[in-house]
Biopython code that builds the backbone (N, CA, C, O; Angstrom):
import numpy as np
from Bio.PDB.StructureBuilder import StructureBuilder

atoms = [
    (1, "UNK", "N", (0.840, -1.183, 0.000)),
    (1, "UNK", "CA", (0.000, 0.000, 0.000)),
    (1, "UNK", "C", (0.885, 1.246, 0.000)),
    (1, "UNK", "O", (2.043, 1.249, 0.419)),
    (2, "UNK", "N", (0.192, 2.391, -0.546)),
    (2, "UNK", "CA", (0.748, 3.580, -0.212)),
    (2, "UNK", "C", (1.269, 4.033, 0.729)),
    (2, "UNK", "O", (0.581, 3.579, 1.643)),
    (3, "UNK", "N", (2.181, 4.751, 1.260)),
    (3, "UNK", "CA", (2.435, 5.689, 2.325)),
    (3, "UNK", "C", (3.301, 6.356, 2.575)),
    (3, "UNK", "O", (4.450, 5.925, 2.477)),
    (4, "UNK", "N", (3.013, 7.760, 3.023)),
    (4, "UNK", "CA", (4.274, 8.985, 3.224)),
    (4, "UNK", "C", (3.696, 9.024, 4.555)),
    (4, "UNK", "O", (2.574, 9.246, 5.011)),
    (5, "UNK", "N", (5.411, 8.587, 5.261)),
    (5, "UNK", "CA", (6.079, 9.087, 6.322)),
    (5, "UNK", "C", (6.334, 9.938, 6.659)),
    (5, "UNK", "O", (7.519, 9.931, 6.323)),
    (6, "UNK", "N", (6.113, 11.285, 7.367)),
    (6, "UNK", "CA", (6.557, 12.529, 7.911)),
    (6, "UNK", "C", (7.883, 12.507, 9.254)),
    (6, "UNK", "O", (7.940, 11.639, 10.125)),
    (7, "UNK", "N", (8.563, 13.335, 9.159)),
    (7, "UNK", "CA", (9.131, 13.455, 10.388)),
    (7, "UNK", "C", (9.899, 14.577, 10.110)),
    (7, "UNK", "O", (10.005, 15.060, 8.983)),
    (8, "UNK", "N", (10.513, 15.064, 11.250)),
    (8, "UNK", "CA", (11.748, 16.556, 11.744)),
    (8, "UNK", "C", (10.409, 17.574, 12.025)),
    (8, "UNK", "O", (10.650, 18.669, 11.518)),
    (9, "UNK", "N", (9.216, 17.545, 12.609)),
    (9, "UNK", "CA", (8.571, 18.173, 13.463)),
    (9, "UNK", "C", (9.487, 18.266, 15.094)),
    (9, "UNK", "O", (10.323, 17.545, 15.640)),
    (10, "UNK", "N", (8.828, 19.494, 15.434)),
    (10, "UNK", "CA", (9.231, 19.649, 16.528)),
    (10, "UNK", "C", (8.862, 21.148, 17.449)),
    (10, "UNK", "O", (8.147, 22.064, 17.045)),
    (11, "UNK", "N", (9.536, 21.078, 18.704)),
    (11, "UNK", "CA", (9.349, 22.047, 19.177)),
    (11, "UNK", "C", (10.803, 23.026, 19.044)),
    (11, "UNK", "O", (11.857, 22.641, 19.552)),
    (12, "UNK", "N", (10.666, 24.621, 18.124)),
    (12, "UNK", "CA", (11.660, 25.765, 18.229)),
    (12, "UNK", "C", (11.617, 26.897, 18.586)),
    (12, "UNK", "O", (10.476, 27.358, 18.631)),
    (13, "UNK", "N", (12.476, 27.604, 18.887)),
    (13, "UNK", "CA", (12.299, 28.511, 19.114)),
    (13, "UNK", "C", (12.325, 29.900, 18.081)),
    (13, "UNK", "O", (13.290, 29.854, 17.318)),
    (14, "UNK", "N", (11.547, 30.999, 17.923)),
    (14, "UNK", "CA", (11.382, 32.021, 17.037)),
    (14, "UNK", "C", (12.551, 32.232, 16.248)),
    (14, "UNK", "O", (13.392, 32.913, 16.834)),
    (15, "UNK", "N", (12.806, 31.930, 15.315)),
    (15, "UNK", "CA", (14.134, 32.637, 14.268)),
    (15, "UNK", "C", (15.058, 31.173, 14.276)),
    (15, "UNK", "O", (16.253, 31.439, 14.140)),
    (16, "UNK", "N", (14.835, 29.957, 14.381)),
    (16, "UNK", "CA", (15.123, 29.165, 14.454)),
    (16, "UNK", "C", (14.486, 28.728, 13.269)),
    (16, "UNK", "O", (13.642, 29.377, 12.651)),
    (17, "UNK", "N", (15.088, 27.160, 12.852)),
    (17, "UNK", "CA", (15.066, 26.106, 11.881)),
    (17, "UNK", "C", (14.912, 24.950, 12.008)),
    (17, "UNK", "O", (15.343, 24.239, 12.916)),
    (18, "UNK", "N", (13.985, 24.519, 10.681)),
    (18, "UNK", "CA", (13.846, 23.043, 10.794)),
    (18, "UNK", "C", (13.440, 22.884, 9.519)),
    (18, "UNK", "O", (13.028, 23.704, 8.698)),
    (19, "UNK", "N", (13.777, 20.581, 9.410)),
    (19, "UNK", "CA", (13.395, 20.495, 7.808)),
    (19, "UNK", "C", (12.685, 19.168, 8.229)),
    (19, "UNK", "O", (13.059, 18.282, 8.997)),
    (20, "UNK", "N", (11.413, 19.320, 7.402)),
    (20, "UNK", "CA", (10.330, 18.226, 7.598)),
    (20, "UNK", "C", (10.915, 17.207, 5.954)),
    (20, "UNK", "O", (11.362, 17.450, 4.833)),
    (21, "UNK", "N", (10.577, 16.175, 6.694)),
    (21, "UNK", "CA", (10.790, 15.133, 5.810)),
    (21, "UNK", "C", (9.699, 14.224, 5.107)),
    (21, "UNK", "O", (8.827, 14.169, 5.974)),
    (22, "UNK", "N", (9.356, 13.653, 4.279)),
    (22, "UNK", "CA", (8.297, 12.935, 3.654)),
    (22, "UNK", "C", (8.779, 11.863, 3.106)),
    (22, "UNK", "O", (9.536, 12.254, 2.217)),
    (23, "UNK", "N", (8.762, 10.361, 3.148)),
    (23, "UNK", "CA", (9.452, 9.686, 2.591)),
    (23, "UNK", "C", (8.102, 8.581, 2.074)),
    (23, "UNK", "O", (7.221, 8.366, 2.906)),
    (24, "UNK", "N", (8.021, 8.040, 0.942)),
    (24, "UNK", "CA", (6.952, 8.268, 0.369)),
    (24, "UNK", "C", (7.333, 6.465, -0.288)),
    (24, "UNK", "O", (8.403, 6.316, -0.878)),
    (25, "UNK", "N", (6.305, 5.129, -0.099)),
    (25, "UNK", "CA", (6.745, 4.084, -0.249)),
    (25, "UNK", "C", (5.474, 3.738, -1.782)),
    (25, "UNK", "O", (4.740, 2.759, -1.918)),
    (26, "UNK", "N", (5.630, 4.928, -2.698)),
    (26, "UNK", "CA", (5.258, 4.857, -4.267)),
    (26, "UNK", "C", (5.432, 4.677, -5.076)),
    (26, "UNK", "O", (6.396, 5.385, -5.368)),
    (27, "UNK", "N", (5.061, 3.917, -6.160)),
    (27, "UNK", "CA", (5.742, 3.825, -7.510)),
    (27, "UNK", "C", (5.465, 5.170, -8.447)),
    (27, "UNK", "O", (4.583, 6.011, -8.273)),
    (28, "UNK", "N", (6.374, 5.130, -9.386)),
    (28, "UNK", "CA", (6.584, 6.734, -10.016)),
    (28, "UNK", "C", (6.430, 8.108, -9.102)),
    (28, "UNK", "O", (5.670, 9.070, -9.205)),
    (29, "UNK", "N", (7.279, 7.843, -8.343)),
    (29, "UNK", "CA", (7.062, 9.421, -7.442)),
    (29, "UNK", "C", (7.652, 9.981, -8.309)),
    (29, "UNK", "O", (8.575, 10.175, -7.518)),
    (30, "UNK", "N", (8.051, 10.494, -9.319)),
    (30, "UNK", "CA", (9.028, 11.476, -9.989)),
    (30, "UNK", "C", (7.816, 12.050, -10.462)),
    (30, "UNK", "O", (7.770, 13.279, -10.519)),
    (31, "UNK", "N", (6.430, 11.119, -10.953)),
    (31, "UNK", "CA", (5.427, 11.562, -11.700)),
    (31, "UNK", "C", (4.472, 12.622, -11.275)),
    (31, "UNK", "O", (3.723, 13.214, -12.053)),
    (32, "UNK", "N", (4.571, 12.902, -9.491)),
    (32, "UNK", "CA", (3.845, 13.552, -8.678)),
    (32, "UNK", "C", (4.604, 14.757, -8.464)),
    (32, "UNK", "O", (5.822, 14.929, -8.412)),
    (33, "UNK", "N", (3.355, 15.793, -8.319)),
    (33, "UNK", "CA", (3.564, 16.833, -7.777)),
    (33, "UNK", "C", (3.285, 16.578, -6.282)),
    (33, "UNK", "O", (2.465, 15.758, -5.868)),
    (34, "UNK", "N", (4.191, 17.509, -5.395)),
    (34, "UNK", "CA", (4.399, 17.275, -3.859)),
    (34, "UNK", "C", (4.135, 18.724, -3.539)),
    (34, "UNK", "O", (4.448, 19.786, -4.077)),
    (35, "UNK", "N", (3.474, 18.397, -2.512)),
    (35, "UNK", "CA", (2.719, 20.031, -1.842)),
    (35, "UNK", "C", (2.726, 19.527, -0.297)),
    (35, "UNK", "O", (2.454, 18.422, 0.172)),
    (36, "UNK", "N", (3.092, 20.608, 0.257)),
    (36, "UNK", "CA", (3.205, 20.762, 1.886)),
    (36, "UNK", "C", (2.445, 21.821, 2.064)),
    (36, "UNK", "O", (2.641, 22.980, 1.698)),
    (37, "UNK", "N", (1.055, 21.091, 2.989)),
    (37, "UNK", "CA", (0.173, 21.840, 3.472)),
    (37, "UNK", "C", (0.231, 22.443, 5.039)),
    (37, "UNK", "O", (0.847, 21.694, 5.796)),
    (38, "UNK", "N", (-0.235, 23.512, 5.585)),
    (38, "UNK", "CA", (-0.783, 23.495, 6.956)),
    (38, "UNK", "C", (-1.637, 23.805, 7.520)),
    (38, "UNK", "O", (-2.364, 24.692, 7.073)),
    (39, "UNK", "N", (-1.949, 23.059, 9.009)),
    (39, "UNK", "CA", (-3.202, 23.993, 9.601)),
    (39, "UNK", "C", (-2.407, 24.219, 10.933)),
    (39, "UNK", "O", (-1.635, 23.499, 11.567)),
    (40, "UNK", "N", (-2.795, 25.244, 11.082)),
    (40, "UNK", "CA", (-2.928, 26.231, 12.408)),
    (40, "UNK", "C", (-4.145, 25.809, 13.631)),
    (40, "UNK", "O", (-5.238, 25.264, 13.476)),
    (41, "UNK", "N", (-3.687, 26.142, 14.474)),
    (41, "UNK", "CA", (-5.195, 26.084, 15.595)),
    (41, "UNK", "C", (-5.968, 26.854, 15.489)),
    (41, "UNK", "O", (-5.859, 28.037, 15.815)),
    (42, "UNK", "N", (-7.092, 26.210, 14.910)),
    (42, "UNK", "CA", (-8.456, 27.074, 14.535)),
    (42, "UNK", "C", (-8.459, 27.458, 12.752)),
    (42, "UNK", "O", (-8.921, 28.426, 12.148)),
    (43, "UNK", "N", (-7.890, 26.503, 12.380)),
    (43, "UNK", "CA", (-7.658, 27.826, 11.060)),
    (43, "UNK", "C", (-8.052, 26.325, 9.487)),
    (43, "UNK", "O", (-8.204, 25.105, 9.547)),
    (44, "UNK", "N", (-8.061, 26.927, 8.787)),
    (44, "UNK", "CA", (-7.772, 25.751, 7.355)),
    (44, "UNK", "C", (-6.681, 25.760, 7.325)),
    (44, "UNK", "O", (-5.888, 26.474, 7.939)),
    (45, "UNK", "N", (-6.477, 24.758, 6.418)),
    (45, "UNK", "CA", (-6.093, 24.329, 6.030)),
    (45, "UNK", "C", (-5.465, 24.644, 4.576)),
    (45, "UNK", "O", (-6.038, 24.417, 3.511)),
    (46, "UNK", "N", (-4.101, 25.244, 4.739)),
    (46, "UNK", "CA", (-3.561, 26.039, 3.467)),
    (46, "UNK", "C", (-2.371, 25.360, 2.792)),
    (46, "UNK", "O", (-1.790, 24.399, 3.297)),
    (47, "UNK", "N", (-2.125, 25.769, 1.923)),
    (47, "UNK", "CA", (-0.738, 25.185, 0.967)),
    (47, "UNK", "C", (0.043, 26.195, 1.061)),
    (47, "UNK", "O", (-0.156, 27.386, 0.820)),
    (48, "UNK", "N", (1.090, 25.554, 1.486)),
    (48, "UNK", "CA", (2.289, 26.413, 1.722)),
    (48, "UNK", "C", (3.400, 26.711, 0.693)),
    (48, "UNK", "O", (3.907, 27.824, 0.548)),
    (49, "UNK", "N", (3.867, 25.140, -0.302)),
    (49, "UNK", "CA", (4.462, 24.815, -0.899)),
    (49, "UNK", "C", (4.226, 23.859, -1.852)),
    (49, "UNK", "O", (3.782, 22.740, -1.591)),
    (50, "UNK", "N", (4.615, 24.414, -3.377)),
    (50, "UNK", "CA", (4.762, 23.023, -4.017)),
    (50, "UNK", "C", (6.064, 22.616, -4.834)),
    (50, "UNK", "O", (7.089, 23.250, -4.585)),
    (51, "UNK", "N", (6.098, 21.777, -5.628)),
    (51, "UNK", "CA", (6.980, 21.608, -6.693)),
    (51, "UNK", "C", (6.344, 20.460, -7.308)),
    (51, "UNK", "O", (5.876, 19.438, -6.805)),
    (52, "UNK", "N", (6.445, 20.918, -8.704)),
    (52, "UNK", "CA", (6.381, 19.963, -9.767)),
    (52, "UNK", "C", (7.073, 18.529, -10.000)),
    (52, "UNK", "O", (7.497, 17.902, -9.029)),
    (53, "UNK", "N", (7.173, 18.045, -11.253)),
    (53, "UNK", "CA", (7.755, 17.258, -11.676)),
    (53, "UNK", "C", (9.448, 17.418, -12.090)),
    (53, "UNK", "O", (10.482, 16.754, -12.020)),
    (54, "UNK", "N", (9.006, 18.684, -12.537)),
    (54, "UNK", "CA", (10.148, 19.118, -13.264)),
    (54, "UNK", "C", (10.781, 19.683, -12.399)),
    (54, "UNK", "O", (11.954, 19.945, -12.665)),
    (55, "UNK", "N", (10.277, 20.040, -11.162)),
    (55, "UNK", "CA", (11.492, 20.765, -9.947)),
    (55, "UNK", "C", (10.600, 22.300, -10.013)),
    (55, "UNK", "O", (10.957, 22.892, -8.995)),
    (56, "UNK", "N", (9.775, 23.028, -10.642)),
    (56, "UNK", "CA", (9.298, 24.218, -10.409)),
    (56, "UNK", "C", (8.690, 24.652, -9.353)),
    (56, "UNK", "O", (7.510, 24.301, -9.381)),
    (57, "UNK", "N", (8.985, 25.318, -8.338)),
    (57, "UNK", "CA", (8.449, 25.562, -7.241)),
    (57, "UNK", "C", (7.720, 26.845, -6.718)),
    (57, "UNK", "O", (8.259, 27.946, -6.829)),
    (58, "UNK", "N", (6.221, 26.656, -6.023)),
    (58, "UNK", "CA", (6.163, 27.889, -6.002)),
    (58, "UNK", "C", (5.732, 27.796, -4.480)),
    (58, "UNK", "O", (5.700, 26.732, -3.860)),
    (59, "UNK", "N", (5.354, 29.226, -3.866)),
    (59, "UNK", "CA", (5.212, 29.453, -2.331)),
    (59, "UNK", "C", (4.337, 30.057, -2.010)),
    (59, "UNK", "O", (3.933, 30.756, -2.939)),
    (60, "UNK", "N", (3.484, 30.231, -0.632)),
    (60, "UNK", "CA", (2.550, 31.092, -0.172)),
    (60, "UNK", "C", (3.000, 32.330, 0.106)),
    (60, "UNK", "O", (4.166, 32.375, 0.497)),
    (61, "UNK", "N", (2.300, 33.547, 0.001)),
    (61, "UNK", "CA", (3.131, 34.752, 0.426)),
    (61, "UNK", "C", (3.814, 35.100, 1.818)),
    (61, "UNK", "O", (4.571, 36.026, 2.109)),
    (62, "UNK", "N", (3.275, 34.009, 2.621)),
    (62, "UNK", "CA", (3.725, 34.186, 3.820)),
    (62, "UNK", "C", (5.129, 33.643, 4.462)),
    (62, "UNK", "O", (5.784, 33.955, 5.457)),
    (63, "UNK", "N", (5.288, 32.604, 3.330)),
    (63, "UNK", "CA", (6.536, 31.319, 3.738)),
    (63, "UNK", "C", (7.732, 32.023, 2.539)),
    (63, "UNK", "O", (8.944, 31.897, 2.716)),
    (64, "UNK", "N", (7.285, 32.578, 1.631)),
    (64, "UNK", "CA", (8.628, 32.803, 0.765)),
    (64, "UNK", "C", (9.503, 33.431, 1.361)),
    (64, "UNK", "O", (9.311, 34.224, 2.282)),
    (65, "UNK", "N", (10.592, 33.108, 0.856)),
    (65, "UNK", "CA", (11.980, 33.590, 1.515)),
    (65, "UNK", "C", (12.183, 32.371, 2.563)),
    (65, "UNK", "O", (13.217, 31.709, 2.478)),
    (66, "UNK", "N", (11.638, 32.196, 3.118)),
    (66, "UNK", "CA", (12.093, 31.495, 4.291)),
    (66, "UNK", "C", (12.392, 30.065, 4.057)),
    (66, "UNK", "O", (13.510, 29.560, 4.162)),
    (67, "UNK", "N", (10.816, 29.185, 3.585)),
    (67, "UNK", "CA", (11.150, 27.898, 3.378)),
    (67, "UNK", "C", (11.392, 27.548, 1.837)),
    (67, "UNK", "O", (11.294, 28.276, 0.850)),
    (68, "UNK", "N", (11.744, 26.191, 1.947)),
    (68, "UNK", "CA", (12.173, 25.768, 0.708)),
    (68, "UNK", "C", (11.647, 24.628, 0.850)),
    (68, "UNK", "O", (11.524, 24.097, 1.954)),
    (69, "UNK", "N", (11.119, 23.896, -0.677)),
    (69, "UNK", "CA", (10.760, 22.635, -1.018)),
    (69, "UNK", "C", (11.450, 22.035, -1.770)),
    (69, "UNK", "O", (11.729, 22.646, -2.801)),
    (70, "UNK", "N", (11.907, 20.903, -1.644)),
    (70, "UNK", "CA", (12.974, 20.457, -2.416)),
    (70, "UNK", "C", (12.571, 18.756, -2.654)),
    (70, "UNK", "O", (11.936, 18.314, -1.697)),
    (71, "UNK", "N", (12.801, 17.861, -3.629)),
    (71, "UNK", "CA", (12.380, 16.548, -3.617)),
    (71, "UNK", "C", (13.634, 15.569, -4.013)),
    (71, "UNK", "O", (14.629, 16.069, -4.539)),
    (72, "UNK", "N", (13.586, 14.598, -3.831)),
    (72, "UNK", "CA", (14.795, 13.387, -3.791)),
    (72, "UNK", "C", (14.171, 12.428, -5.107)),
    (72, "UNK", "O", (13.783, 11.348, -4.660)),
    (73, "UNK", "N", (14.042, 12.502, -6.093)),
    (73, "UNK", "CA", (13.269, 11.308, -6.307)),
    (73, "UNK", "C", (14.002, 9.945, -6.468)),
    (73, "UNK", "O", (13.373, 8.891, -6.569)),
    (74, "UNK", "N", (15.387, 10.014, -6.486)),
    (74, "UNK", "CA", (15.672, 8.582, -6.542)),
    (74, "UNK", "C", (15.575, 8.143, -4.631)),
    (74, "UNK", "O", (15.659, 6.968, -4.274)),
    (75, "UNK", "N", (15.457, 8.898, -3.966)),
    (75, "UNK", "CA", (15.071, 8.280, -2.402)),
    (75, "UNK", "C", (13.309, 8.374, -1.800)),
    (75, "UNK", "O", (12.829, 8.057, -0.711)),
    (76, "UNK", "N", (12.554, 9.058, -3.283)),
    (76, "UNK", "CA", (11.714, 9.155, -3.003)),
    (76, "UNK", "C", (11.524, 9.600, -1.696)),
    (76, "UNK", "O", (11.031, 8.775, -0.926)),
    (77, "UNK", "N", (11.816, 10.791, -1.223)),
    (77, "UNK", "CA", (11.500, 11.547, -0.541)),
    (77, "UNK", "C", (11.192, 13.118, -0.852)),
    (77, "UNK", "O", (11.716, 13.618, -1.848)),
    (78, "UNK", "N", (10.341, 13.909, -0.006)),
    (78, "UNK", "CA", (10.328, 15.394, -0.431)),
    (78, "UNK", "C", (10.586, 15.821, 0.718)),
    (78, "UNK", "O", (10.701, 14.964, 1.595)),
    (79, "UNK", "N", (10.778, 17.397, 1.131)),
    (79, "UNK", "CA", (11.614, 17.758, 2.334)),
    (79, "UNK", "C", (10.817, 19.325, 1.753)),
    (79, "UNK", "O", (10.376, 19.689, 0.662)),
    (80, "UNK", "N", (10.937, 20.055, 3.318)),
    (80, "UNK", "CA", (10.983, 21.633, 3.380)),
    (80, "UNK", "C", (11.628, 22.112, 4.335)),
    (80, "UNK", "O", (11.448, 22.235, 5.546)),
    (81, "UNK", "N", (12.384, 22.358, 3.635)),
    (81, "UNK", "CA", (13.700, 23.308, 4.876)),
    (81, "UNK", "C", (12.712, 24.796, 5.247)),
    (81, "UNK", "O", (12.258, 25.556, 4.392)),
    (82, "UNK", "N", (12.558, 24.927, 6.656)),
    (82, "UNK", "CA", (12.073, 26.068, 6.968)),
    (82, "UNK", "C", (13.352, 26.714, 7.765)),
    (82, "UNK", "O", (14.184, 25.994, 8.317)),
    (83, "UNK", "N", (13.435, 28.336, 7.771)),
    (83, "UNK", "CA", (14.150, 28.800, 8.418)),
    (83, "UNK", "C", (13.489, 30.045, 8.651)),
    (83, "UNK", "O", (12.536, 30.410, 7.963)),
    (84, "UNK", "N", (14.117, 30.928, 9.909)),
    (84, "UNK", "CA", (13.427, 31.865, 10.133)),
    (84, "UNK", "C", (11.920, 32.009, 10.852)),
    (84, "UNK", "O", (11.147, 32.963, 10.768)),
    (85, "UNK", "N", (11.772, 30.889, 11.505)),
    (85, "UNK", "CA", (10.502, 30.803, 11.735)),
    (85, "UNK", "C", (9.918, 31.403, 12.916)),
    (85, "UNK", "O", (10.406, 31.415, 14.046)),
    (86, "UNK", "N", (8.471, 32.057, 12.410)),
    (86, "UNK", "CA", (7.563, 32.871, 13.399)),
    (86, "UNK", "C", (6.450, 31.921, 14.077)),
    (86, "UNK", "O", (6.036, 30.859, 13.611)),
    (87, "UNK", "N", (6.120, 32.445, 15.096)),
    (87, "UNK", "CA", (4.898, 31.839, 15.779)),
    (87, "UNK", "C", (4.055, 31.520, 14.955)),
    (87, "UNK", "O", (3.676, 30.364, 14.769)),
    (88, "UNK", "N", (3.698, 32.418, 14.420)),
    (88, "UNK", "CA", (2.585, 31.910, 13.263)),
    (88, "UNK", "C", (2.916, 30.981, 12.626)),
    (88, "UNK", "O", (1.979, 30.323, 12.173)),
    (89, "UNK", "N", (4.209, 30.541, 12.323)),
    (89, "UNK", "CA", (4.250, 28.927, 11.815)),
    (89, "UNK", "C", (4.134, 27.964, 12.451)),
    (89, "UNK", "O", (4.547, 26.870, 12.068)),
    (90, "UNK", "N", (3.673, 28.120, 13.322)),
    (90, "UNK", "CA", (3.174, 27.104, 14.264)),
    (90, "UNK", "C", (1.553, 26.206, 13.675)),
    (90, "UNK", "O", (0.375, 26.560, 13.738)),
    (91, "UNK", "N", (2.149, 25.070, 13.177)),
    (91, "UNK", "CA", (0.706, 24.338, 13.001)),
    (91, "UNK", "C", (1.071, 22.788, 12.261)),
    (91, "UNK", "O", (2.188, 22.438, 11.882)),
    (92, "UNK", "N", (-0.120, 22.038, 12.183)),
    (92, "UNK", "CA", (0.540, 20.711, 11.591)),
    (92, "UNK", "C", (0.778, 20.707, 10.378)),
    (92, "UNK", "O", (0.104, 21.220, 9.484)),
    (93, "UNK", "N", (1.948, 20.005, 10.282)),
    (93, "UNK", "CA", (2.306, 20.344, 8.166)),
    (93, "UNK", "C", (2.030, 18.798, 8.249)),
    (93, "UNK", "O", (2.198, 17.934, 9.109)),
    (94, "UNK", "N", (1.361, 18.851, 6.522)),
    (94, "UNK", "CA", (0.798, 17.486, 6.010)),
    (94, "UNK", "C", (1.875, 17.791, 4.406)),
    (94, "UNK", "O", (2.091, 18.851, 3.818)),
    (95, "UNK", "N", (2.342, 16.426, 4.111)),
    (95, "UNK", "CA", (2.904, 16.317, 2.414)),
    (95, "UNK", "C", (1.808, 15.302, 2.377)),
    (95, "UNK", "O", (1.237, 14.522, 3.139)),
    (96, "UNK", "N", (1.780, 15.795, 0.764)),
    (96, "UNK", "CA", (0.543, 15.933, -0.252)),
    (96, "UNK", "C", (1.317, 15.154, -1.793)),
    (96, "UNK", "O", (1.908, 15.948, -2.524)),
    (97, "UNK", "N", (1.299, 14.112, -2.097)),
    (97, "UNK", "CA", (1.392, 13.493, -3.588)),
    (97, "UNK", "C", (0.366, 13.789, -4.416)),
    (97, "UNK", "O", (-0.654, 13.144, -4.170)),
    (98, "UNK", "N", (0.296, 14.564, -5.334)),
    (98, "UNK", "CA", (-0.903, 14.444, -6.469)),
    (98, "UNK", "C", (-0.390, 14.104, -7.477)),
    (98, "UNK", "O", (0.723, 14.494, -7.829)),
    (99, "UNK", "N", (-1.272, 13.140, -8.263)),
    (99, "UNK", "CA", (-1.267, 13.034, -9.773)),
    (99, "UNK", "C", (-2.302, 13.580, -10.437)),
    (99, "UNK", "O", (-2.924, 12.676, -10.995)),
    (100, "UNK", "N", (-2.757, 14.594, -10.631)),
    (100, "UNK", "CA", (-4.181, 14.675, -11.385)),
    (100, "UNK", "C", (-4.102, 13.990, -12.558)),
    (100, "UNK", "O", (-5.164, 13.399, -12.754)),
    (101, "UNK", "N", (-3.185, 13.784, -13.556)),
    (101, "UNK", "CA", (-3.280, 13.615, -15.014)),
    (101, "UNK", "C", (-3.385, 12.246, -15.294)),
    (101, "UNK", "O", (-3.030, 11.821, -16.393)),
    (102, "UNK", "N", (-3.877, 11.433, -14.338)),
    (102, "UNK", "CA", (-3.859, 10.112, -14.464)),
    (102, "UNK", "C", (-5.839, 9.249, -14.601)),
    (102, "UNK", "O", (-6.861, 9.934, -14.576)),
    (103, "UNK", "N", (-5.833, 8.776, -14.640)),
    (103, "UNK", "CA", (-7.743, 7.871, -14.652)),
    (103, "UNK", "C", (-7.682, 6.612, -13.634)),
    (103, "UNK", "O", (-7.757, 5.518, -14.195)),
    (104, "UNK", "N", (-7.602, 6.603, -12.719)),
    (104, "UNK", "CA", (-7.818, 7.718, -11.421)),
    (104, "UNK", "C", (-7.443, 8.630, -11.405)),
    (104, "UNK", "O", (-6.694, 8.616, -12.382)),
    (105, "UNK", "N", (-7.331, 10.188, -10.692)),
    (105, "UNK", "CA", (-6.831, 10.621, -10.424)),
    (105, "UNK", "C", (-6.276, 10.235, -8.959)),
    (105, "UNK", "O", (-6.990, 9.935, -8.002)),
    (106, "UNK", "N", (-4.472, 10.315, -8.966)),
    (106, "UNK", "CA", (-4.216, 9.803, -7.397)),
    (106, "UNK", "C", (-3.708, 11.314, -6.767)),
    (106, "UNK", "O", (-3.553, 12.446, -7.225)),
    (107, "UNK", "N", (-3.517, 10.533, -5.213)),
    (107, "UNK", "CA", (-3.646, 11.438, -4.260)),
    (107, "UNK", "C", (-3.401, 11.024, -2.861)),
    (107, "UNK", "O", (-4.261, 10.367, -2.275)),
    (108, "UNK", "N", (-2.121, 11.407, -2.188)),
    (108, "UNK", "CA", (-2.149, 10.655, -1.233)),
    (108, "UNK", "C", (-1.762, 11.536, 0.265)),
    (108, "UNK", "O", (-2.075, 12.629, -0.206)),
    (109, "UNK", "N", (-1.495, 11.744, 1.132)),
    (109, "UNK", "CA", (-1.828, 12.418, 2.405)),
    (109, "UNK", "C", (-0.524, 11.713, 3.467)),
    (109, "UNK", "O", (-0.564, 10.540, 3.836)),
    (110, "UNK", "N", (0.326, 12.451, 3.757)),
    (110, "UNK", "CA", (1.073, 12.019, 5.042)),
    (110, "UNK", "C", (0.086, 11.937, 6.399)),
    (110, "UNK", "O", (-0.990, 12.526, 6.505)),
    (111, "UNK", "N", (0.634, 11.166, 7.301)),
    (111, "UNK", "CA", (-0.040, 11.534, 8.603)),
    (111, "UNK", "C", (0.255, 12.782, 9.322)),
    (111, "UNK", "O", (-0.216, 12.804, 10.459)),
    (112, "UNK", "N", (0.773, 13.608, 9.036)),
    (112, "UNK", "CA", (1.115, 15.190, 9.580)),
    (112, "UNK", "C", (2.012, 15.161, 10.705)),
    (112, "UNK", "O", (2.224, 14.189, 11.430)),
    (113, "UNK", "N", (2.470, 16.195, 10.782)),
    (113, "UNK", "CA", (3.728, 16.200, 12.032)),
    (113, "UNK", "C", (3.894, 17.758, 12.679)),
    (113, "UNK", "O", (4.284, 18.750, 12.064)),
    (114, "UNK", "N", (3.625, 17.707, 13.614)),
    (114, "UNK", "CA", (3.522, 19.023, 14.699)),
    (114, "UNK", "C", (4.845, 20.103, 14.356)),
    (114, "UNK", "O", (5.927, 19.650, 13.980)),
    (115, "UNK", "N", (4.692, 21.061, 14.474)),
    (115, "UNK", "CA", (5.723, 22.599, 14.585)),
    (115, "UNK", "C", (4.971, 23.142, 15.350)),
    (115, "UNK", "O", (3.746, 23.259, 15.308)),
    (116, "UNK", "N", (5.818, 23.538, 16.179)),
    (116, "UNK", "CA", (5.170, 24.663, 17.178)),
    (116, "UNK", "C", (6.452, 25.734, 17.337)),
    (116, "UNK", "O", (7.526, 25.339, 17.790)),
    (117, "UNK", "N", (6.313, 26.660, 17.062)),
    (117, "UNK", "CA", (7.314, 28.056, 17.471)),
    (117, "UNK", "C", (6.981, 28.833, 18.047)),
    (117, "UNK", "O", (6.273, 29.777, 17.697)),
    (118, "UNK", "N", (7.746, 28.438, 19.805)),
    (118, "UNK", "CA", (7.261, 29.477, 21.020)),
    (118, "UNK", "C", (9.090, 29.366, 21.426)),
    (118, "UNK", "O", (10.128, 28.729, 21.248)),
    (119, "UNK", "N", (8.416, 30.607, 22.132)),
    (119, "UNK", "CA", (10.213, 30.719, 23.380)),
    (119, "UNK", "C", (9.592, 30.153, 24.702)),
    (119, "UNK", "O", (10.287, 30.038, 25.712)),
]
sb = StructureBuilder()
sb.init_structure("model")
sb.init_model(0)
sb.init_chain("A")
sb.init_seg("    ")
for serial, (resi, resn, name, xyz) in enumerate(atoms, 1):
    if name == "N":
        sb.init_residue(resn, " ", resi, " ")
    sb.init_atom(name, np.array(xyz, "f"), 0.0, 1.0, " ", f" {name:<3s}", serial, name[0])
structure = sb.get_structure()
């Protein structure tokens, strides 16, 4: 069966760093686009980050500059280096596999992994 692994959640402190990991047990991951979502307490659920196939990446206005999305595909993994981080990044990040262009369309969901940024 499918499944992406999350991990490098944690607890930091403001202006501090961290890189979440996704390691993803799929065939053709090169074929998926990878998106790192979050929610906040109380809040939706937003997209923070994506990248293509081809490596094109784009960002929410709130995270640019800071984090980065980056993907492995021969380890089939995807990663977001965050740095600089504010309280407000505090919330659970989920990685996101999509294929739309396929019959199914696939789609698959990490189990999410906690950030919290307090002093």
């Amino acid at each position: 069966q499918v499944q992406l692994v999350e991990s490098g959640g944690g607890l930091v402190a403001p202006g501090g760093s961290l890189r979440l990991s996704c390691a993803a047990s799929v065939s053709a991951f090169s074929a998926y686009i990878i998106n790192w979502y979050r929610q906040g307490p109380g809040e939706q659920r937003n997209l923070v980050a994506t990248i293509s196939r081809f490596g094109v990446t784009d960002y929410a206005d709130s995270v640019r500059g800071r984090f980065t999305i980056s993907r492995d595909n021969a380890g089939k993994t995807a990663f977001l280096q965050m740095k600089w981080l504010r309280p407000e990044d505090t919330a659970v990040y989920y990685c996101n596999l999509d294929r739309p262009t396929v019959t199914p369309p696939l789609n698959y969901w990490g189990q999410g992994t906690q950030v919290t940024v307090s002093s």
